[in-house]
C-alpha positions in Angstrom: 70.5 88.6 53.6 71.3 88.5 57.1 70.1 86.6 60.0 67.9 88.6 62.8 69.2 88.3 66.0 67.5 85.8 68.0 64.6 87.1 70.0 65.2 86.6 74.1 61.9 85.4 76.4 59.7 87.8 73.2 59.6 91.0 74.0 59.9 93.6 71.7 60.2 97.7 71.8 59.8 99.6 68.9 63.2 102.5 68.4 61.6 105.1 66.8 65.3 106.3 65.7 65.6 102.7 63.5 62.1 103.5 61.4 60.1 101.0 63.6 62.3 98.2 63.4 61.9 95.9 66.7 64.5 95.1 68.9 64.8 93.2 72.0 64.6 93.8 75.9 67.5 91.9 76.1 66.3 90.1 79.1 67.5 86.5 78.9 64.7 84.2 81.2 67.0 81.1 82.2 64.9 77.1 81.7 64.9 77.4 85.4 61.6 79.8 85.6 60.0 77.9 82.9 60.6 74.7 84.7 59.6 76.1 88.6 56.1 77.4 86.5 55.7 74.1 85.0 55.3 72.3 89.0 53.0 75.3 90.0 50.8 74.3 86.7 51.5 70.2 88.0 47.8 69.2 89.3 49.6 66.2 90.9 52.2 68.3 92.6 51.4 69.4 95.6 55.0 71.2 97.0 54.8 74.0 94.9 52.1 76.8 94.4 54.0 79.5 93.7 57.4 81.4 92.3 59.5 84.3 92.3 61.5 85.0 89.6 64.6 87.9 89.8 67.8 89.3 88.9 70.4 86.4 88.7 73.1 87.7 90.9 75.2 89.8 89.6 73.3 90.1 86.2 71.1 92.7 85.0 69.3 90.4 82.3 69.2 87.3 83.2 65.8 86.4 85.1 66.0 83.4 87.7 63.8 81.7 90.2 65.1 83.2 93.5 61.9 81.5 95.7 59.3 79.2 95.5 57.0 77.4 97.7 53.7 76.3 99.0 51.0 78.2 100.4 49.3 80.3 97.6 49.0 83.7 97.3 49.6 84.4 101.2 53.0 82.5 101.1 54.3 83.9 98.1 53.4 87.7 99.5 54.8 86.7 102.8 58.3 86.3 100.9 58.4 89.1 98.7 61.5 91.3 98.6 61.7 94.2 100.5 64.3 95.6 97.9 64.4 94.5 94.8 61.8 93.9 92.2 60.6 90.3 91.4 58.2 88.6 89.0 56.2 86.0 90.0 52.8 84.0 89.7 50.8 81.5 92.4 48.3 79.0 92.4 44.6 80.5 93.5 42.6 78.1 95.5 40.4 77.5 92.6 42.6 75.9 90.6 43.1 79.4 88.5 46.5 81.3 88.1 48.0 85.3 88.4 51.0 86.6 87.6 52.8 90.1 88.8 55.7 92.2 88.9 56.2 94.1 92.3 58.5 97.0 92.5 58.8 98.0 96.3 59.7 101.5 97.0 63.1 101.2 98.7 64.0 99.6 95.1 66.3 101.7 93.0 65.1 103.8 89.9 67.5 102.1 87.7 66.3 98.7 89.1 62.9 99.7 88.6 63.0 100.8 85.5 65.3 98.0 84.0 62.9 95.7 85.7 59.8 97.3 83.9 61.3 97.2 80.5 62.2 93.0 81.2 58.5 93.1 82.4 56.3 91.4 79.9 59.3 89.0 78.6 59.3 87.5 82.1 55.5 86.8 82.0 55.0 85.6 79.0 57.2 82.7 80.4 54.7 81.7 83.1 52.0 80.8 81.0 48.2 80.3 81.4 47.2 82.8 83.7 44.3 84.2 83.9 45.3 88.1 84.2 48.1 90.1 86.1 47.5 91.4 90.0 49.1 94.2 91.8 50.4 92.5 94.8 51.7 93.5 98.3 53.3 91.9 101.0 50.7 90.5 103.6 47.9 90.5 100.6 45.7 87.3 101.1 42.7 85.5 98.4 40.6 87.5 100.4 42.2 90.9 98.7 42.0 89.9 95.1 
């Protein structure tokens, strides 16, 4: 029998041309993002409240934090891309997490898209959050 190959960051598409066998995304989430998500998720750390995760440069697969910061929800919209997609999640003032994946318009379709299909393998690294938000830059608590 032989091995599968492993699985990268968990997400699967179905190829309808391989009789429903499941392959990967092929996006490769580097222990950096797991590691910024894990000080947003720190009660006792203060200095970071939010992340956003991107294209490693030069890569198309591998994810990376490319900012992070304090301030919530306003901070983190304040440094989203202008383009190139990111993923990300922040800190609410209650205490309660979101995640997101923002795709600004100047983007490229072939960044988009690639970005979209590495989607839901990004976020299921930041764990615990409470649901997913459609975010824009200059979005505030107030917003949600």
């Amino acid at each position: 029998m032989s091995k599968a190959p492993p699985m990268l960051a968990g997400t699967l598409q179905t190829d309808p041309r391989s009789g429903g066998l499941k392959r990967s995304s092929g996006v490769n989430v580097l222990p950096l993002v797991a590691e910024t998500w894990a000080q947003v998720r720190d009660n006792h750390n203060t200095n970071v409240d939010w992340l956003l995760a991107g294209y490693d440069q030069g890569s198309k697969t591998d994810i990376t934090v490319v900012a992070q910061g304090h301030g919530g929800l306003e901070a983190c919209a304040a440094a989203l891309p202008s383009d190139e997609p990111v993923f990300g999640g922040f800190r609410l003032s209650n205490g309660r997490f979101r995640h997101f994946y923002y795709a600004p318009e100047s983007a490229s379709v072939m960044k988009k898209g690639r970005a979209s299909m590495h989607k839901n393998g990004v976020l299921n690294v930041l764990e615990g959050c409470d649901g997913e938000i459609s975010i824009r830059p200059g979005m505030t608590e107030m917003d949600l």
